[in-house]
ZABA-608742 format. One record per residue (C-alpha): x, y, z. Coordinates in steps of 0.05 Angstrom, whole numbers, padded with zeros to 5 digits, always signed. Layout:
% residues N
XYZ;...
//
This chain:
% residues 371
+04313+01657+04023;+04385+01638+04033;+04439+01697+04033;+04500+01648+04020;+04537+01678+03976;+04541+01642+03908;+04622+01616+03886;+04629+01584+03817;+04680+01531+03816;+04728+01581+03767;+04721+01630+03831;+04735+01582+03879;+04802+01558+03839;+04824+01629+03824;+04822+01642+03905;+04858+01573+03923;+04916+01595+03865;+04923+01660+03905;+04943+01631+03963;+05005+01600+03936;+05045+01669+03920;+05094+01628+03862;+05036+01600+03825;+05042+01604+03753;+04973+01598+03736;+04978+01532+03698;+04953+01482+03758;+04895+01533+03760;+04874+01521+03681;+04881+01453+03688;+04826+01454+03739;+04787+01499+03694;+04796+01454+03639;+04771+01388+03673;+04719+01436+03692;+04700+01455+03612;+04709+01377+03598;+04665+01354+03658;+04604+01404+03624;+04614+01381+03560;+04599+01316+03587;+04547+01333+03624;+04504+01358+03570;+04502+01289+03530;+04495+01250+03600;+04427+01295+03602;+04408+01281+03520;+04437+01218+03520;+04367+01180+03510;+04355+01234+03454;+04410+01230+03409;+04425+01163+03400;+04478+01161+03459;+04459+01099+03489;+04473+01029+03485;+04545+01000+03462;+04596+01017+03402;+04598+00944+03383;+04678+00946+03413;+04715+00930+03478;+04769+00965+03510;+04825+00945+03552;+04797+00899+03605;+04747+00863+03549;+04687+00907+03576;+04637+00925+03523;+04650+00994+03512;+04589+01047+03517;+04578+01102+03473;+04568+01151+03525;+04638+01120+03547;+04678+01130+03492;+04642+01204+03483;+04662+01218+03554;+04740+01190+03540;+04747+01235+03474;+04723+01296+03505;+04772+01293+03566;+04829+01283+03511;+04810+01335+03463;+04795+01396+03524;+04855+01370+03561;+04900+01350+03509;+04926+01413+03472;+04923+01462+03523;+04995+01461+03540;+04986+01434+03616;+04995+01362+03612;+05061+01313+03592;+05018+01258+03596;+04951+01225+03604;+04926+01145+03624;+04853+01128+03610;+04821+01074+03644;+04793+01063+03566;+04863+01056+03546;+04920+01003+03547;+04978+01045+03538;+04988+01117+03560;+04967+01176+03516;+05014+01228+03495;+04991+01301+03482;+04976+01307+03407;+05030+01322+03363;+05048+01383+03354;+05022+01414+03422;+05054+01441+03484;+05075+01389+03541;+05074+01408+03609;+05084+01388+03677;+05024+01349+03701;+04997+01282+03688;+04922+01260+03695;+04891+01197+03699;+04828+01190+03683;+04762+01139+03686;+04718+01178+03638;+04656+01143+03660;+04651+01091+03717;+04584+01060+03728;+04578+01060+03652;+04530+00990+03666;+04481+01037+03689;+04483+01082+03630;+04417+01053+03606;+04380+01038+03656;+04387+01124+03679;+04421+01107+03740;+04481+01160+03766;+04550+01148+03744;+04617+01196+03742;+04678+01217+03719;+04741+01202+03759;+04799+01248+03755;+04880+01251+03792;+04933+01303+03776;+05000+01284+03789;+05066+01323+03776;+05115+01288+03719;+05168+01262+03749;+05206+01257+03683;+05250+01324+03664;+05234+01341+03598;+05199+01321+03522;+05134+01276+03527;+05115+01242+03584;+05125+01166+03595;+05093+01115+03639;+05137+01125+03699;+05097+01196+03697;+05026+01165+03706;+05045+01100+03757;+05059+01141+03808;+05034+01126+03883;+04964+01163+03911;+05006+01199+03956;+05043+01241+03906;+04974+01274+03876;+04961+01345+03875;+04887+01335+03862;+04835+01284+03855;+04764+01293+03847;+04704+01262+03814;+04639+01294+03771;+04579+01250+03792;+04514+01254+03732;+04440+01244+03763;+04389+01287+03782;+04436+01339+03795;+04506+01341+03775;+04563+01343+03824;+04641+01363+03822;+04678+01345+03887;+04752+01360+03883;+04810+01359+03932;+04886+01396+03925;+04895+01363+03997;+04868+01426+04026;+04809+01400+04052;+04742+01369+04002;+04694+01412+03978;+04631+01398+03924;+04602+01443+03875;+04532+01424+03848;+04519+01449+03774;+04464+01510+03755;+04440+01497+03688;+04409+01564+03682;+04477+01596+03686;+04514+01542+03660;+04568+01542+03726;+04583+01489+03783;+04566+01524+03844;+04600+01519+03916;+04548+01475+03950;+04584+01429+03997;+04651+01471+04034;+04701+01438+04071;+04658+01369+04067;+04680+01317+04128;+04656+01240+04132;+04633+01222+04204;+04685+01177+04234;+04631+01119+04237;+04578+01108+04192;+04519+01060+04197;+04518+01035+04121;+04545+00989+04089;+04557+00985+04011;+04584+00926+03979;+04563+00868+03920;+04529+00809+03966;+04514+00774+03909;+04598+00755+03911;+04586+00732+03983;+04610+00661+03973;+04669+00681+03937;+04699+00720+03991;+04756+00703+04040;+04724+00687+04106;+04752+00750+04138;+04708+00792+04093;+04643+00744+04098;+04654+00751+04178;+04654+00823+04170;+04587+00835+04124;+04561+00791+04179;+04580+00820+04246;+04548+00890+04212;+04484+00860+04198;+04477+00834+04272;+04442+00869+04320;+04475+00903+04377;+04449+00969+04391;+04511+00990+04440;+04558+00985+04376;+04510+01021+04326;+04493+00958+04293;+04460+00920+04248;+04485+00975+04188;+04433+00990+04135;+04453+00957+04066;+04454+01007+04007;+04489+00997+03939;+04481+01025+03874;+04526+00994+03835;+04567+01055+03806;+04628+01072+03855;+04614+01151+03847;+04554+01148+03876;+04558+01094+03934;+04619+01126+03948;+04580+01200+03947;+04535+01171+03991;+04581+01150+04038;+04624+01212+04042;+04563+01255+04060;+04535+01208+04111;+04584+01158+04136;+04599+01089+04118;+04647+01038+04082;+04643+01013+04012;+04678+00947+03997;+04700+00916+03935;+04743+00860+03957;+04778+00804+03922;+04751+00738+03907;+04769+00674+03884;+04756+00694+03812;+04795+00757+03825;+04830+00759+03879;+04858+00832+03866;+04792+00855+03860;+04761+00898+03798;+04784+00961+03818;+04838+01000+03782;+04895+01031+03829;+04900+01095+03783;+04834+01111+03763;+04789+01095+03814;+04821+01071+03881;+04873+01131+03889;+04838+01189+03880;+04783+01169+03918;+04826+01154+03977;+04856+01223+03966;+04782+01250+03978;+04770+01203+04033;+04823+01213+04072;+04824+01290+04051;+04757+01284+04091;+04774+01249+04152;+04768+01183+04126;+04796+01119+04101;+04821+01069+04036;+04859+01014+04054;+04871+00943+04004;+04848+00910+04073;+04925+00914+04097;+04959+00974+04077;+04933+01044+04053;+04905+01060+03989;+04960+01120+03974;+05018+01078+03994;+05008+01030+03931;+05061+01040+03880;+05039+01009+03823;+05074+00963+03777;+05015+00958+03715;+04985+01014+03686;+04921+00982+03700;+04939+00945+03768;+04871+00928+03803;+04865+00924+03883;+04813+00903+03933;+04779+00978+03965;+04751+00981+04033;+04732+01056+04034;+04700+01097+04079;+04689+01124+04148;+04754+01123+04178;+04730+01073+04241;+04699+01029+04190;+04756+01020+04151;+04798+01002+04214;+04749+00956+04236;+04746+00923+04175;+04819+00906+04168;+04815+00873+04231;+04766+00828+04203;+04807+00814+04132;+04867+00808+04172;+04846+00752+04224;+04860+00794+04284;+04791+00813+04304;+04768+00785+04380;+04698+00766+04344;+04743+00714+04294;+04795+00695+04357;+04730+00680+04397;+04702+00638+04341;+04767+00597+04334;+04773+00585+04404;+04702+00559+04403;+04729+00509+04354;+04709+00551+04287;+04740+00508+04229;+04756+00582+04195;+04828+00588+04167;+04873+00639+04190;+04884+00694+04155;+04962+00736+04153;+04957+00790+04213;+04986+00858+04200;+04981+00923+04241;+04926+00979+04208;+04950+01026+04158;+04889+01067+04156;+04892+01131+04161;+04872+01157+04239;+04807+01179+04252;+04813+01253+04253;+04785+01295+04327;+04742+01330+04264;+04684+01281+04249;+04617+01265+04286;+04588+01197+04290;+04539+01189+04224;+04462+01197+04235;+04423+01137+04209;+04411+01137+04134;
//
């Protein structure tokens, strides 16, 4: 029988607030408060099939998605729990168009979270995972209710990012840029406990996670890519084992524990890609690169966006922090794979060079063990 001690998350936050001697307390509640919300959710993700949570609300939101009811649950909970507790100026849903103020009447405060109450909703009904996404920011307004300049802030100014991921266990992995660490829920005792410490992504992976049904919509840098993974060349770790899910949170789970890249590039339908900057592609960049990996748009990093649209969507290519690399040399035309294909004769556009942005592999990781 193990003898690791057991640390609930509210332990674990109380000891990281001690070691910053001017704390006030309130960054600490916050946490504890996504924490309540993030339980709350939990236990209709587990009853959903049982109390007439599943299946749609008959609405859309923002980005004319049919809305879910587990979805819209998952949104109102994270507003109510997080809303009135005096911590926050501000708060942007993915679920939303506009930003949401605190209610009237409450307390505002100095942080800002954005917030995708429930990606891989798709999956809701077919009992496959999906997650909450979560970023704290710091206002950057003085005073009164916060405004949009609050929540369109770049991924480097977090102070936290996380995710909860539902399935047959649930998960909370959170970052304050002190390193990742994951927390896997006890239902007996109702408490997320410290499961995963100080969690590090090998600096090369050998999967690969991405939509191939969108193959023939891609740019020819990211077709040449998906292929040169899937050919086989022992010496270089290849050909990569395909595995995708479908819901970000858990591909991206995957591929934090055991190495890897997820892509979700731009098309010629949409050539920004599907993912939004705020609520998805920042935080998780945070935790990636938190844990020695990677998140770049295929040119520049993830956390140097500064966003213009409250919902402003980017291509992802996020992972293992050699991966990532790699992969930019491929969506950037500068790999010697695509310069010995054109000088073969390869009828291939260029594509606009640009030096990597990823962030370095750290001296930290291990090369990933096969899937």
């Amino acid at each position: 029988m193990s003898q690791r001690a057991a640390i609930t998350l509210s332990q674990f936050i109380l000891q990281e607030g001690n070691q910053h001697p001017g704390a006030t307390g309130e960054f600490t509640d916050l946490l504890s408060d996504i924490e309540l919300a993030a339980k709350m959710i939990n236990r209709e993700v587990i009853r959903a099939g049982l109390v007439d949570m599943l299946g749609y609300t008959g609405g859309q939101n923002v980005h004319g998605e049919k809305v879910q009811k587990l979805d819209r649950f998952a949104h109102e909970t994270i507003y109510r729990v997080l809303g009135a507790t005096g911590q926050l100026a501000v708060m942007a849903s993915e679920e939303d168009e506009d930003v949401i103020p605190v209610p009237v009447g409450a307390p505002v405060g100095k942080y800002v979270v954005n917030f995708d109450p429930l990606d891989g909703s798709s999956n809701i009904n077919a009992n496959v995972n999906i997650g909450t996404i979560f970023s704290v920011l710091p206002r950057v307004t003085r005073e009164g209710s916060g405004t949009l300049a609050d929540c369109m802030q770049p991924g480097k100014h977090q102070l936290c990012a996380g995710y909860v991921m539902y399935g047959s266990s649930t998960m909370l992995v959170y970052t304050t840029g002190q390193g990742v660490h994951g927390f896997t829920f006890e239902p007996s005792i109702g408490e997320f406990l410290l499961s995963n410490r100080d969690i590090r992504t090998p600096a090369r992976g050998h999967i690969y996670s991405v939509n191939e049904g969108n193959y023939f919509k891609w740019d020819d840098g990211v077709k040449r890519y998906v292929d040169w993974v899937k050919m086989d060349d022992p010496s270089t770790g290849r050909p990569y084992t395909a595995r995708y899910v479908g819901s970000l949170v858990a591909d991206f789970h995957r591929n934090l524990l055991y190495g890897g890249i997820y892509l979700y590039p731009g098309d010629r339908r949409s050539p920004n890609g599907k993912l939004r900057v705020l609520y998805e592609a920042a935080p998780l960049a945070f935790i990636a690169e938190q844990a020695g990996g990677a998140a770049s748009d295929g040119h520049r990093r993830i956390l140097e966006i500064a966003p213009t649209q409250l919902h402003q969507r980017t291509p992802l290519f996020l992972g293992s922090a050699e991966d990532v690399k790699e992969c930019e040399t491929f969506v950037q035309g500068r790999n010697p794979a695509i310069t010995a294909d054109r000088r073969a004769g390869s009828a291939a556009p260029p594509s606009p060079s640009a030096p990597s942005t990823s962030a370095p592999s750290p001296s930290r990781s291990a090369r990933a063990p096969r899937a």
